[in-house]
Structure formats: C-alpha cells, structure tokens
C-alpha positions as CSV (number, residue, x, y, z in Angstrom):
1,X,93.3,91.3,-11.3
2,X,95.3,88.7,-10.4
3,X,96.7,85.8,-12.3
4,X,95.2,83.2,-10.1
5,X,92.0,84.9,-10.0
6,X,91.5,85.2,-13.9
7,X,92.0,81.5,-14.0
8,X,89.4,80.5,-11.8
9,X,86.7,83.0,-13.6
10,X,88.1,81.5,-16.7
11,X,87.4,78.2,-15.3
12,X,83.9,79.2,-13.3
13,X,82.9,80.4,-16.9
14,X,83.9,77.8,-19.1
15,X,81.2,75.7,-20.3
16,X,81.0,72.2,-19.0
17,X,81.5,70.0,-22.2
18,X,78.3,67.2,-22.7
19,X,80.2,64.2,-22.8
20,X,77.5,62.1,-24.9
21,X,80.0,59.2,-26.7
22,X,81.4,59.4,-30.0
23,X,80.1,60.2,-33.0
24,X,80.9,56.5,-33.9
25,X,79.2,53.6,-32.1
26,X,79.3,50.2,-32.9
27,X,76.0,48.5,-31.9
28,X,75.7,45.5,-29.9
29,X,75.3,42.4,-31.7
30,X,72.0,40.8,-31.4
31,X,72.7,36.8,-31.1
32,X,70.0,34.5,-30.7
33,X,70.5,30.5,-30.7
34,X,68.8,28.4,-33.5
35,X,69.7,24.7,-32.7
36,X,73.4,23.8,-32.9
37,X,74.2,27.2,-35.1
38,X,74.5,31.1,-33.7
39,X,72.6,33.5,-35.9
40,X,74.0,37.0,-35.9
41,X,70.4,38.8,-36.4
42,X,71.7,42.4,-36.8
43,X,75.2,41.4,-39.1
44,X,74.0,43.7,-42.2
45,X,73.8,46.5,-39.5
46,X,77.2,45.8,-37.8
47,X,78.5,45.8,-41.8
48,X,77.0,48.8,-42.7
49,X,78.4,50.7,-39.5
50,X,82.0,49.7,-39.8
51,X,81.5,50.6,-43.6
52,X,83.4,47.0,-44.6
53,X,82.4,44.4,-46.5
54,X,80.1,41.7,-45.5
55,X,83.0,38.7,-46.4
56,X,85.9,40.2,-44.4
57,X,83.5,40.6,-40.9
58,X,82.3,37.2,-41.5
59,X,85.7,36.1,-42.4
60,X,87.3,37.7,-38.9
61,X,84.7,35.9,-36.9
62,X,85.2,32.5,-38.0
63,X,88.9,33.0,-37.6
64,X,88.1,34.7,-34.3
65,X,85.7,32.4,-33.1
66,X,87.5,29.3,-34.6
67,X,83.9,28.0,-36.5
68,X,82.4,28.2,-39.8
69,X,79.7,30.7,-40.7
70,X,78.2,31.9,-43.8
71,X,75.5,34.6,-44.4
72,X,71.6,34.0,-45.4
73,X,69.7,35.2,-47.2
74,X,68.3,37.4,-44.9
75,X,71.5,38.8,-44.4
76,X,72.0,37.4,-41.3
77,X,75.0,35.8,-39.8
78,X,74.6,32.1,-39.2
79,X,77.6,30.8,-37.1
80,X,78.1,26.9,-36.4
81,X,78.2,26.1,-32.8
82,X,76.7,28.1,-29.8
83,X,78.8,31.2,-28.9
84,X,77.1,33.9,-26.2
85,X,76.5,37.6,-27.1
86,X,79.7,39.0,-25.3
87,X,81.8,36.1,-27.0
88,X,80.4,37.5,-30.4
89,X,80.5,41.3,-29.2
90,X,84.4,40.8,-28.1
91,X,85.2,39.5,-31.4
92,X,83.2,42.5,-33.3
93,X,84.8,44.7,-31.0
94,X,88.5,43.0,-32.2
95,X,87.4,43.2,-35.8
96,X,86.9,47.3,-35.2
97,X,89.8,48.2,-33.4
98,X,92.5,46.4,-35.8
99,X,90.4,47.2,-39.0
100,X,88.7,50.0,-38.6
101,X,89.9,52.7,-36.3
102,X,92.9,54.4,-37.1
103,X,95.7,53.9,-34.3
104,X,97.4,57.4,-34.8
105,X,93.8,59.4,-34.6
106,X,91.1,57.0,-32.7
107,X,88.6,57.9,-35.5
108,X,86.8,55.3,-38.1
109,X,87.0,57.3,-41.1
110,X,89.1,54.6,-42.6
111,X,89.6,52.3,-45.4
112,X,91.5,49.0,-46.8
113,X,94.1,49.9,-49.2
114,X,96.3,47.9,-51.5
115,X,99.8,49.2,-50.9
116,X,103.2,47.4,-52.2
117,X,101.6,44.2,-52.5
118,X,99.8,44.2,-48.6
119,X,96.5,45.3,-47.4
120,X,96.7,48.5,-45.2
121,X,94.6,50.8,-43.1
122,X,94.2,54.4,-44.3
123,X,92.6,57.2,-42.5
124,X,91.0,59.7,-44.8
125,X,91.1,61.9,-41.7
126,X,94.6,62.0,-40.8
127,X,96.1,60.2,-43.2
128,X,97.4,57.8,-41.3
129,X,98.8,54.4,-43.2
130,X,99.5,51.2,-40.8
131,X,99.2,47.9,-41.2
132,X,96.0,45.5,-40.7
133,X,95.0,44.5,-37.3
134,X,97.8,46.3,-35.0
C-alpha cells in the first residue's frame, strides 16, 4: 500500500472530534436595571465559577467600569449607574482572561499567589507563574 493511500484511510478512519466548548465556561452575567444602580443578579455564580473571591471581581469592575459597587445581601452585585449586559459581560470577560486563565496553557486551573512581595498567577496545571492581568 501506498504512502498516500494509508494516509487517507488513516484520515477516512479517524474519528471526527465533538467540538462541544471547554470544560470551562464563564456564564453570562444576568444585569437588570433597578433605578439609577445596575444589579449583577447572578455575581455569587460568576464568583463561584472563576473560583475568586467575591472582593477582587467586585473590585475589577468598579475599576473597570469606573463606578462604585458593593454587594447585598443577597449576594448580588449592585453597581451605581446604568451599564448594559455586554458592557458588564466585557468587563467579566477582562477580569477572567488577566486573572484567571493561565497565558502559557489557556486553562483556569489557577490561583493568586503571594510571591516576592507581588501578587501572581499560578497554574496548578502547568505551573506556570506570570504576573496579574497580562
């Protein structure tokens, strides 16, 4: 058999691989207006997903979204002014990729580290260290 010929049965009998996402998904935030303040409804959720705490998010979004915020006690997220979903979504979606996924390996299994005085980045699954928010 051929060289060219093996490749194409290889190919022919390759499995087609079920692209279904990632293993990690970030869910979209649910915003809903309530007078002159933004209330993140699913905030403990988004927390709880990126496995942070609830002070640095809420933190990263008033910096982000240039406002004040604090949390209920629901556990909501009640931002001052009126800010759209994809305006919040961008900023949760900033917050992830400079604090939560690794830049050498694309995966989340990270955490914040004290190291020589500075915060930094540490994937437990490559072991990756680099510095917050690059």
């Amino acid at each position: 058999m051929e060289y060219d010929d093996m490749l194409d049965r290889a190919i022919e009998e390759t499995p087609d691989i079920d692209e279904r996402g990632s293993r990690f998904e970030v869910p979209d935030p649910e915003v809903r207006p309530e007078g002159s303040v933004t209330v993140v409804e699913n905030f403990q959720t988004l927390v709880d997903t990126l496995n942070r705490e609830e002070s640095a998010l809420l933190k990263f979004l008033q910096d982000d979204l240039g406002t004040a915020a604090r949390i209920d006690e629901s556990g909501r997220a009640r931002l001052t002014g009126e800010f759209k979903r994809e305006r919040v979504a961008d900023a949760v979606d900033a917050y992830t990729e400079g604090y939560v996924i690794c830049s050498e390996c694309g995966l989340p299994d990270t955490r914040i580290i004290e190291q020589s005085g500075a915060d930094v980045l540490k994937c437990d699954a490559c072991g990756a260290i680099t510095g917050l928010g690059t």
